[in-house]
N, C-alpha and C positions, 0 to 999 in steps of 0.2 A: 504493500500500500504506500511504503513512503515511497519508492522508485516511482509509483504513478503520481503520486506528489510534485514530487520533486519536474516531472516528464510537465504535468501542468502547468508548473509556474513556467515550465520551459517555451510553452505554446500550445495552442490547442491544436494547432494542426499536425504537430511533431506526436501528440496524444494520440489525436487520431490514426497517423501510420502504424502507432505500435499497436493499437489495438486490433487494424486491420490486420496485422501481419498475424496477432497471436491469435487470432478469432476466425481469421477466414479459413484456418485449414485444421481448426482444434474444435472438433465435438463438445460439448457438453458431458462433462463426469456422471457416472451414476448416481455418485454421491452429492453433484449439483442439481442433476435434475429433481435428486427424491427433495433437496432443501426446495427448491422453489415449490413442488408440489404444495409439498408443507406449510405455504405461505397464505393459499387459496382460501381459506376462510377469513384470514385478515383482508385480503384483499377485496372479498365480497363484501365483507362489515366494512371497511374503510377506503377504499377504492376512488372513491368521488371525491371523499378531502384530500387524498392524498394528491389526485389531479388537479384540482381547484387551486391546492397550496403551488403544486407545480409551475401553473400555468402563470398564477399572481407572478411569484419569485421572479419565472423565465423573460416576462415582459417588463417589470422593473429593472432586469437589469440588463437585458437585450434591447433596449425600446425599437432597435432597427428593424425587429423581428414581427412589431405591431400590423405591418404593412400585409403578413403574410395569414397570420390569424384571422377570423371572424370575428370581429370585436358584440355583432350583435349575439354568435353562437356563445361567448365567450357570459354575454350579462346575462341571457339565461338560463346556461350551465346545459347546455345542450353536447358543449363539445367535450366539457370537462367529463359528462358520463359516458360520453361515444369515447375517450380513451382511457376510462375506467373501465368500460368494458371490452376494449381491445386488451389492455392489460390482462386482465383477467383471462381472459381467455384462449393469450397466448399462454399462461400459468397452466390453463387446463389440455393444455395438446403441446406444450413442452415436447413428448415424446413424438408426437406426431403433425414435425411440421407442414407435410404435407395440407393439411387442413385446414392450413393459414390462406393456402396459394392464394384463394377466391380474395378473399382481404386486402393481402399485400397488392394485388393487380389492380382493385379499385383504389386503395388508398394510392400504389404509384401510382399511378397516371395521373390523380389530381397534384401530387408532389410535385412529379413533373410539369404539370401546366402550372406551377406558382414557381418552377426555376430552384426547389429544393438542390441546395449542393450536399456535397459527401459533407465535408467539416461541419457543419452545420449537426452532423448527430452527435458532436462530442456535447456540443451545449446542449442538447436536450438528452443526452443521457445524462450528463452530469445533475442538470438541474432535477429530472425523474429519480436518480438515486437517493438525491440529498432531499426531498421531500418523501420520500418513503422512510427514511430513517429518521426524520423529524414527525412523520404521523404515529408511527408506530414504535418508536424508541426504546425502549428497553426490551422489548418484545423480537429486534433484530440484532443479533452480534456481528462482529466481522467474516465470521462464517457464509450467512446468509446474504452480507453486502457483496460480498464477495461471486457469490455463485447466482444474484441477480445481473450484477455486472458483466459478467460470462453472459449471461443467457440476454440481457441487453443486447450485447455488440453481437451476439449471433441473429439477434431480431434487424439487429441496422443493417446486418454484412447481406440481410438477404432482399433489406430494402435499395440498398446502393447499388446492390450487382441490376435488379428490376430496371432501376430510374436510370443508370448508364445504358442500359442497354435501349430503351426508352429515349433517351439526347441519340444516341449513334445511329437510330432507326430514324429519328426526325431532321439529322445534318444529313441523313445518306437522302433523304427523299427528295425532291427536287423543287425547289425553290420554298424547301423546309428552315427554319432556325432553331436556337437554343435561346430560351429567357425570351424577355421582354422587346415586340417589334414597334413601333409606333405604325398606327392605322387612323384614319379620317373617315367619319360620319358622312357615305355620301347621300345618303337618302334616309327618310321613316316614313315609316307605314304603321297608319294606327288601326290595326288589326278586331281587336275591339275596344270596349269601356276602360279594361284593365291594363291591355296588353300590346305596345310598340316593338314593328321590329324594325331591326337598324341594320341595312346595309356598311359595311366596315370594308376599307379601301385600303393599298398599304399605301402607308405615305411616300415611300420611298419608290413608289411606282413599277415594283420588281413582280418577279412572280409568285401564283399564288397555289400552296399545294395541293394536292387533294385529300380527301379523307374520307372516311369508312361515316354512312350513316348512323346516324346515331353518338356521333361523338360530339364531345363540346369542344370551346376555347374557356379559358381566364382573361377577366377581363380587369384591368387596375383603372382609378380614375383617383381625384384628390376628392374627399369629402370632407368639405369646410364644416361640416357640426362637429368633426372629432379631430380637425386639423391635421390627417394623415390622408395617407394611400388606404384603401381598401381594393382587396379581390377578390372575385367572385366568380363564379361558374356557370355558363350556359349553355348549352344544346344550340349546336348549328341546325338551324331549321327549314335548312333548304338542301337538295342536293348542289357539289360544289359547280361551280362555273367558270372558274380561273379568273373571273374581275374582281369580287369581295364576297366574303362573308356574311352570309344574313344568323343573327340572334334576336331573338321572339322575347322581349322583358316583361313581365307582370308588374306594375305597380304594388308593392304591396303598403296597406295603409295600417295603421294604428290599431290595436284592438284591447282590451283587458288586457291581454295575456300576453302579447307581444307590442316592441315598438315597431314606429315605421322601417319599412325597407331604405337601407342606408343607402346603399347602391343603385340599389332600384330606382329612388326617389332623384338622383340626381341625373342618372340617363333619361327619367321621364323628361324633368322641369328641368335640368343644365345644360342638356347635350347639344345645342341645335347641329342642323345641317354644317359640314365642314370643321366642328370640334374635333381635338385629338386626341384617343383614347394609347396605352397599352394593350396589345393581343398578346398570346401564347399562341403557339403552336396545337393545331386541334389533337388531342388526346382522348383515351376512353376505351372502356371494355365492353361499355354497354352496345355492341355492331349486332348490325345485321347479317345475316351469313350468306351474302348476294349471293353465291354460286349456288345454293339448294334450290330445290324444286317443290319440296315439301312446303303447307299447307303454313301459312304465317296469322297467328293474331293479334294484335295487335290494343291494347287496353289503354288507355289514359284517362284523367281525370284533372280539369282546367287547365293548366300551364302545362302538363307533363305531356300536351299532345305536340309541343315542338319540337322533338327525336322521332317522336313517331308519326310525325309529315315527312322526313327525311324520308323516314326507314320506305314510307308511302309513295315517294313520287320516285325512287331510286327503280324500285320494283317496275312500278306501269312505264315509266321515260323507258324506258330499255326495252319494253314492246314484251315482257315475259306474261306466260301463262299462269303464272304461278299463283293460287289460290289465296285470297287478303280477304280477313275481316277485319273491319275497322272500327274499334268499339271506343267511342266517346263520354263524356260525365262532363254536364257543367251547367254552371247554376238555373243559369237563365239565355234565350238568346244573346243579351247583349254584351255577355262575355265570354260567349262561344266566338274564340278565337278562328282565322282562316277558314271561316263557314264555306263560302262560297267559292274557294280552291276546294274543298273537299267533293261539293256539289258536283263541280265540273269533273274531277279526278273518277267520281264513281259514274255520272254520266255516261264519260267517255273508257269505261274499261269494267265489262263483265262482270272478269275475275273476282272484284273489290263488293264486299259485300259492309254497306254501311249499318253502326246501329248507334243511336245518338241520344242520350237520353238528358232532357232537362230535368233537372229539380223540380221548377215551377216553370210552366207555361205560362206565356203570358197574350197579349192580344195581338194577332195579327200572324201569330207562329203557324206555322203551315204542317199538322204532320204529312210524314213522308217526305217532307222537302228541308223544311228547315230541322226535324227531328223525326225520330222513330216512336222515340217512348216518352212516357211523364213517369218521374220519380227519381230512384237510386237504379245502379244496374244489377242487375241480378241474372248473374248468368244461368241459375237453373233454369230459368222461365224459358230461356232462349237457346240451353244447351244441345238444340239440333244443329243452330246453325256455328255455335263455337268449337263444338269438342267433335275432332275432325282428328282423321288418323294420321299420325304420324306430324302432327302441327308443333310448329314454338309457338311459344306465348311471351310479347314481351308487354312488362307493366311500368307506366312511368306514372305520378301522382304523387299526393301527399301521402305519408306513409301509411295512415289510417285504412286509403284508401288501396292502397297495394297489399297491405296483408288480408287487407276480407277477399283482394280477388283473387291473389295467391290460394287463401284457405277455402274456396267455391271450387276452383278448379282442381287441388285437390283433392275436394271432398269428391267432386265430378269423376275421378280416378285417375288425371292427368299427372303422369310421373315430375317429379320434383325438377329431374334433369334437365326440361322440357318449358320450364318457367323461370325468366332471365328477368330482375327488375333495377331498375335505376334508381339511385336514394342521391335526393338532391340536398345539398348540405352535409350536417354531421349522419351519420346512420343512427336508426333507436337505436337503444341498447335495451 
């Protein structure tokens, strides 16, 4: 411990070589994994202070790091639980990191789209250790700091090898980058009540890459209420076209339980035409698997239908047969998003079979045109025309709304393998 001492005060990045060097090709001891096991009911009971205290610590004395976090995930303690229960749960498949993969592949990719570097996991391992041993104190000796610290740099060493390989696929791709490009506002389209999308140009006038439907970019902008950079995440909502970018933004407004959209609020009412934003590089696990032939469905719920207009126009633009249902949720007309591209998309192709359910209907809604259904969705009602052999399902929505469709189509007897969903922000835990 004092050599790693002494290594720290030397530099964090000289810290992080030595750890890579002793972690990337050293297992975990038997006798480490059984301590960390052993750990898991503190970490169930304490978990969330121990992240919370983490998270304070790391941006007091990182402040440069403010820019990279969710400062709104951050006041509602959304994210301090979503890596309480990453915690945890890497504790409970210790032995079996295989189980991680699905994780580590969502969690990189957004890494990667916010420009996460390697040296960057000495400070947040540092800071995770030293709040574990501050929540739980006399309950951990150097034994257990010890064999957390192993199984830390085994957790980073498998996140660093992901997010390199992630930069080396985005420099090799053609007119790809690494971090932050500056792009220009060339057009919005107010799409509905809630929801603007914005055309993003680069400024540099170079070319533009393509990308797997269904993926998003990061996007940074300065917001004047917290005096910083903020980033954020969204779903490229068009197939690409090599001119710019389209992202689909929801307004989100103030309620009891949450404040306003931070980011949101300023591409709504700051952005105008020709403002200049930061992009990332589009990344994302959540794709469509354009080469199959097999039977697609396709679920959303308000905001979460702009991946899946991607995943939608990719399929029909390319003239395939391939069998679409397109299942929508949303409140009311006037925040049914891209109505009338959808209209046209199923008009003009078979294959696409629409089902659109409002909440509340209101005056003037046309069923069959403007909607299918009045209520929630319920896919038993409908499960002749959803649960179709051999189909994906993919789900995007609020989470509330993903895990009843998730658990319908299970209950429906759709294999687990077979249902793909995107979690926008932290994930529950």
């Amino acid at each position: 411990m004092l050599a790693r001492t002494i290594i720290w005060r030397a530099g964090r990045e000289a810290l992080f070589r030595l750890h890579r060097r002793t972690y990337a090709s050293t297992a975990l001891t038997p006798k480490q994994i059984k301590i960390v096991k052993s750990t898991i009911p503190a970490l169930e009971e304490h978990g969330v202070e121990i992240t919370t205290l983490f998270y304070r610590q790391l941006l007091d004395k990182h402040p440069e790091l403010r820019n990279i976090f969710n400062t709104a995930h951050q006041d509602t303690g959304e994210q301090p639980a979503a890596l309480a229960h990453a915690v945890w749960a890497y504790a409970v498949n210790i032995e079996n990191p295989d189980a991680m993969k699905t994780a580590i592949s969502r969690i990189g990719h957004k890494h990667a789209s916010l420009g996460v570097t390697a040296d960057q996991y000495s400070i947040v391992g540092e800071g995770l250790l030293s709040a574990i041993k501050q929540v739980l104190g006399d309950g951990v000796n150097s034994q257990v700091m010890d064999a957390w610290d192993a199984a830390y740099w085994q957790l980073a060493e498998y996140f660093i090898t992901f997010e390199e390989g992630l930069y080396r696929e985005a420099m090799a791709t053609p007119g790809g980058w690494k971090g932050w490009r500056k792009f220009f506002t060339s057009d919005k389209v107010q799409e509905s009540e809630e929801i603007i999308s914005f055309h993003l140009t680069p400024a540099d006038k170079g070319a533009l890459p393509s990308y797997k439907p269904g993926q998003f970019v990061s996007i940074r902008c300065f917001v004047p209420g917290l005096g910083t950079y903020q980033s954020r995440q969204y779903s490229l909502s068009d197939v690409p076209n090599g001119k710019y970018f389209q992202i689909s933004v929801k307004k989100e407004f103030a309620s009891d339980t949450k404040p306003a959209g931070r980011v949101s609020n300023v591409l709504h009412e700051s952005l105008p035409e020709g403002s200049e934003v930061d992009i990332s590089m589009p990344f994302g696990d959540f794709v469509l698997d354009i080469n199959a032939m097999t039977p697609v469905v396709l679920i959303s719920g308000g905001v979460g239908l702009t991946p899946m207009m991607a995943m939608l126009k990719k399929i029909t633009e390319e003239g395939k047969s391939r069998r679409v249902v397109f299942i929508h949720a949303a409140r009311n007309s006037r925040v049914h998003a891209m109505k009338d591209t959808l209209i046209e998309i199923v008009r003009d192709n078979p294959q696409v079979t629409r089902l659109v359910y409002y909440e509340r209907v209101e005056e003037g809604d046309t069923p069959g045109l403007d909607y299918d259904h009045e209520g929630r969705v319920d896919l038993t009602e409908v499960k002749d025309k959803v649960i179709l052999p051999g189909a994906d399902y993919y789900i995007c929505g609020p989470s509330p709304f993903m895990n009843a469709q998730s658990k319908a189509l299970r209950d429906l007897g759709v294999d687990e393998k077979h249902i793909r969903m995107e979690v926008f922000g932290s994930p529950p835990s």
